[in-house]
N, C-alpha and C positions, 0 to 999 in steps of 0.2 A: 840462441842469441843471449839469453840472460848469464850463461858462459860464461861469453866472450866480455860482456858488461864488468861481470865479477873479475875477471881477469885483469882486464880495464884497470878497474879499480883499485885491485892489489899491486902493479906497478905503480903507480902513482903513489903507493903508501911506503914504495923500494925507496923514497928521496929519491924520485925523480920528478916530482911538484914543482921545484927551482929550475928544472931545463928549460931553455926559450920553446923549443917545438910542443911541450907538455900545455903551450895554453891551448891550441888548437885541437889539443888531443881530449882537452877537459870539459870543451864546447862539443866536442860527437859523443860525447859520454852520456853529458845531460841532454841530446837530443834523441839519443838510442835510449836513455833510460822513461822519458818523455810519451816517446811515440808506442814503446812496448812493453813497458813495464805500469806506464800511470794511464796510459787509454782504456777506456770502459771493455769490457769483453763485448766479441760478436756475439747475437743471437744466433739460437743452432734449432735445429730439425725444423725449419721453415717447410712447410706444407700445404696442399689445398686440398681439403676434401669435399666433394659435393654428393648429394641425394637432391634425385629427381629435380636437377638443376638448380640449386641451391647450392654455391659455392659460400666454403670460407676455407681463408687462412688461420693458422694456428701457431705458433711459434714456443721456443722456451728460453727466457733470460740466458747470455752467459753468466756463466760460475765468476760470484762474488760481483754478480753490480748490484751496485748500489739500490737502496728504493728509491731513490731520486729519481733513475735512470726511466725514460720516457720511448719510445718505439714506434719508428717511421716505417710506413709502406708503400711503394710504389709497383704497380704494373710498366710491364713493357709491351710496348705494339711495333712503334716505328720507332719508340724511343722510353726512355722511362721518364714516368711523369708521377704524380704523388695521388694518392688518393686520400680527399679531403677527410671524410669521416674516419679514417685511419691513421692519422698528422702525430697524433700524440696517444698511443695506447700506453696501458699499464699493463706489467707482468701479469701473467692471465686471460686476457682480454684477444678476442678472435674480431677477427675481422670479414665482413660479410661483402663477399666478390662480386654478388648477383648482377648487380645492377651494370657493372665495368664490367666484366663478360657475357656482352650482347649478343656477340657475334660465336654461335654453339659452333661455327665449321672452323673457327681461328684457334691459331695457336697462343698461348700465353704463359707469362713468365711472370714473376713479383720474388722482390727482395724484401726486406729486412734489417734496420739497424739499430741499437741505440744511440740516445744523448741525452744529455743532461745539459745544464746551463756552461757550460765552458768545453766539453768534450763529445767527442760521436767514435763511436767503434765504427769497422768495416762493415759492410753489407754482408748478409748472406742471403744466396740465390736461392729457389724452389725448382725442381724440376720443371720441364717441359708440361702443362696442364692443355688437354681439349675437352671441351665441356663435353660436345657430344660422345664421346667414348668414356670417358674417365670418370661420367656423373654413375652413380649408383641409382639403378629405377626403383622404385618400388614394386611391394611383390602383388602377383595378382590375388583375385577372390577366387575364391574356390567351394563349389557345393558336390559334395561326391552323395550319391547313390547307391544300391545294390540295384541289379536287375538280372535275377538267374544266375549265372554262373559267369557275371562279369561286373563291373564299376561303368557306371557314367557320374560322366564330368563335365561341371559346367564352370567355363573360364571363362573371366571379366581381365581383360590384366588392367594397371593403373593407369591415370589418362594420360601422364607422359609418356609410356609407354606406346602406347598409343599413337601420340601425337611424333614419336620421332623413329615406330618404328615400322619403315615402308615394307620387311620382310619379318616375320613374326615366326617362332617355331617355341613347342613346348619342349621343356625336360620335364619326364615325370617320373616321380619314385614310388615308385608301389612297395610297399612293408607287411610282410607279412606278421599280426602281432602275434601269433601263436609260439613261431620260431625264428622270430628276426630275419627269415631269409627273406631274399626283398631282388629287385630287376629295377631296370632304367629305358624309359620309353621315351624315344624325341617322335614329334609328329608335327607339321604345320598346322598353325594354330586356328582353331575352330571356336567355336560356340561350347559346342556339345564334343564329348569326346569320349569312345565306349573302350574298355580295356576289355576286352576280351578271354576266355579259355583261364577261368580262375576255378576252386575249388566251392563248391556250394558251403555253405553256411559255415563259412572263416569271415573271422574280420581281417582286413586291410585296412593299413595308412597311406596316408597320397602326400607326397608334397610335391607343387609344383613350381617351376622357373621357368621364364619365359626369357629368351634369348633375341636379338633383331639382328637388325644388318650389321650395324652400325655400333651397336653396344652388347656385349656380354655380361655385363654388372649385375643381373638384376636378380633381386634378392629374393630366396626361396620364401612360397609360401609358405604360415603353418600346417602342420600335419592335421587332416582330416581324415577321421574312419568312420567305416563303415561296413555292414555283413552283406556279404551276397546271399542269394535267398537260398535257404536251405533245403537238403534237398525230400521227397516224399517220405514220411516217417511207417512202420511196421504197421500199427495200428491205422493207421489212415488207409494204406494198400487194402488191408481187410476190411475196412469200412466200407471202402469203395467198391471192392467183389463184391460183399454182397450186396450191396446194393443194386451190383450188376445185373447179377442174379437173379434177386428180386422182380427188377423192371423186362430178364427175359422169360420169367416163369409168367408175369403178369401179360406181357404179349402173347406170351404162348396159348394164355388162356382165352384172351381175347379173340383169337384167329379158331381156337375150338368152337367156342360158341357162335362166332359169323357163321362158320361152317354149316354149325346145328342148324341155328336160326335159318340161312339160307338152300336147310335139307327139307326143312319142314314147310318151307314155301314152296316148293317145288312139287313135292309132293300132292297140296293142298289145288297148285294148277293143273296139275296130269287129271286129278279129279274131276276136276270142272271139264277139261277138256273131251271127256270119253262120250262117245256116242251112246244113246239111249237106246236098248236091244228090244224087240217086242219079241216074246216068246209066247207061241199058242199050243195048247193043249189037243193034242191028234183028238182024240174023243170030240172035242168040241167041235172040230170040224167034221168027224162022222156024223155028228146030230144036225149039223147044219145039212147036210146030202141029203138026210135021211125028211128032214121036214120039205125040205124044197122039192 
C-alpha cells in the first residue's frame, strides 16, 4: 500500500497537480496516507495465560507507538464489551481475566487496541481461550519413601486440581540417579502408591504429574529421592549364622540336660517303687524245728 501511495505521489510531481481529475486524486492520497501510514500501529501477540484459574492477558505495543499510546481490552460472550479495569493500560501492563471468566465450561475470546487522544489502531484478536482445559494446575505434593526393593508415594495433588478433576490419573517418572536410566508409570491416582520390583540400595528420583479428564496441563512435581533399602550386608550374614548357631547349640544343650534331669528322676521312682524282699537264712529255720 505505501507503494502505491509513493507512486501516488510521484505522478502528481509528473505536472499533473493542474489536471481537474488530480483534485480528487489528491484527497484519496491524504486519506490513504491518513488511515495507513499516520494510525497508531496494532498491538500484536495478544494472549491468555492462566494457572490454577487465574487468567490474564498479555500483549506487546506495535512497533514505533508512541508512549502516549494507551490500550483497550474487551472480552466477547454474545458480543464484545470492554473491561473496565483494563480501559486504559500502558505498554507492559497485563490484565487480569479472573473475575470476567466465570463461566470455566465457556468459551472466550478478548482483543486488543491502541489510542491515543486523536487516533486508535485495529483490534487484534486472541485465540479461542477455555478456562477449564487451557488453565495450567498446579503440581501436586509429593513424599517418596524406600520400603525393600520398591518407592512409596504419597500424593496430595493441588486443590484445584481437585476441585475440577472428577477423573484423576498419575504420570510418574522414576530416575535412576546412578545411570539416568529412568521408566514412566501412569496409574489412577491414590493416596499411597507403591513402585514396585526396584534394585535394593539405589537411589531413585520421582517426579510426578497428575493428569484429569478435563485438563492435561498440569505441572510436574519436583524431583524427590530417595534409597530403597539395602540389601543384607557379608558381615551381617555372618553375624547372623552364628548367632544361629549359638542359640541351636544352646537348645541342643538345653534338651541334654531335660533328658539328664528327667533320667535321674526316673530312676529315683523305680526305687521307691520296688518291693521290699525278706530273705531268711535256712539254718535259722533248722534251729527253729530243731527247738520246737
Amino acid at each position: 500500500m505505501r507503494l502505491v501511495i509513493l507512486l501516488l505521489l510521484l505522478l502528481q510531481q509528473m505536472h499533473l497537480g493542474n489536471a481537474p481529475w488530480t483534485e480528487g486524486l489528491q484527497e484519496e492520497v491524504l486519506h490513504l496516507w491518513t488511515v495507513h501510514i499516520v494510525s497508531l500501529p496494532a498491538p500484536s501477540n495478544v494472549s491468555i495465560s492462566s494457572f490454577n484459574m487465574e487468567h490474564t492477558l498479555s500483549f506487546l505495543p506495535g512497533a514505533d507507538s508512541p508512549d502516549s499510546s494507551r490500550f483497550e481490552v474487551q472480552v466477547v460472550r454474545l458480543r464484545y464489551s470492554t473491561v473496565a479495569a483494563c480501559s486504559a493500560l500502558t505498554a507492559g501492563q497485563t490484565c487480569n481475566l479472573t473475575r470476567v471468566f466465570k463461566d470455566p465450561l465457556e468459551q472466550f475470546r478478548a482483543r486488543v487496541r491502541a489510542f491515543t487522544a486523536g487516533q486508535t489502531s485495529s483490534w487484534t484478536v486472541s485465540s479461542a481461550f477455555h478456562p477449564l482445559s487451557d488453565t495450567v494446575l498446579g503440581p501436586p505434593d509429593v513424599v517418596v519413601s524406600g520400603c525393600g526393593n520398591c518407592l512409596l508415594l504419597r500424593v496430595r495433588p493441588s486443590i484445584w486440581t481437585q476441585q475440577i478433576g472428577l477423573s484423576m490419573d498419575l504420570v510418574i517418572n522414576v530416575k535412576r540417579t546412578r545411570d539416568g536410566a529412568q521408566f514412566i508409570l501412569t496409574r489412577p491416582y491414590e493416596e499411597e502408591v507403591e513402585i514396585p520390583y526396584l534394585q535394593r540400595g539405589v537411589e531413585y528420583c520421582v517426579t510426578v504429574t497428575v493428569k484429569t479428564l478435563f485438563n492435561d496441563n498440569s505441572g510436574p512435581s519436583d524431583a524427590h529421592c530417595a534409597f530403597t533399602s539395602p540389601p543384607p550386608s557379608h558381615s551381617l550374614s555372618v553375624v547372623y549364622g552364628l548367632l544361629g548357631a549359638f542359640c541351636a547349640l544352646l537348645l541342643l544343650l538345653l534338651l541334654i540336660g531335660s533328658f539328664v534331669c528327667s533320667g535321674q528322676l526316673s530312676v529315683r521312682g523305680l526305687r521307691r517303687r520296688l518291693p521290699t524282699t525278706l530273705v531268711t537264712d535256712p539254718t535259722v529255720q533248722n534251729a527253729g524245728r530243731f527247738y520246737g
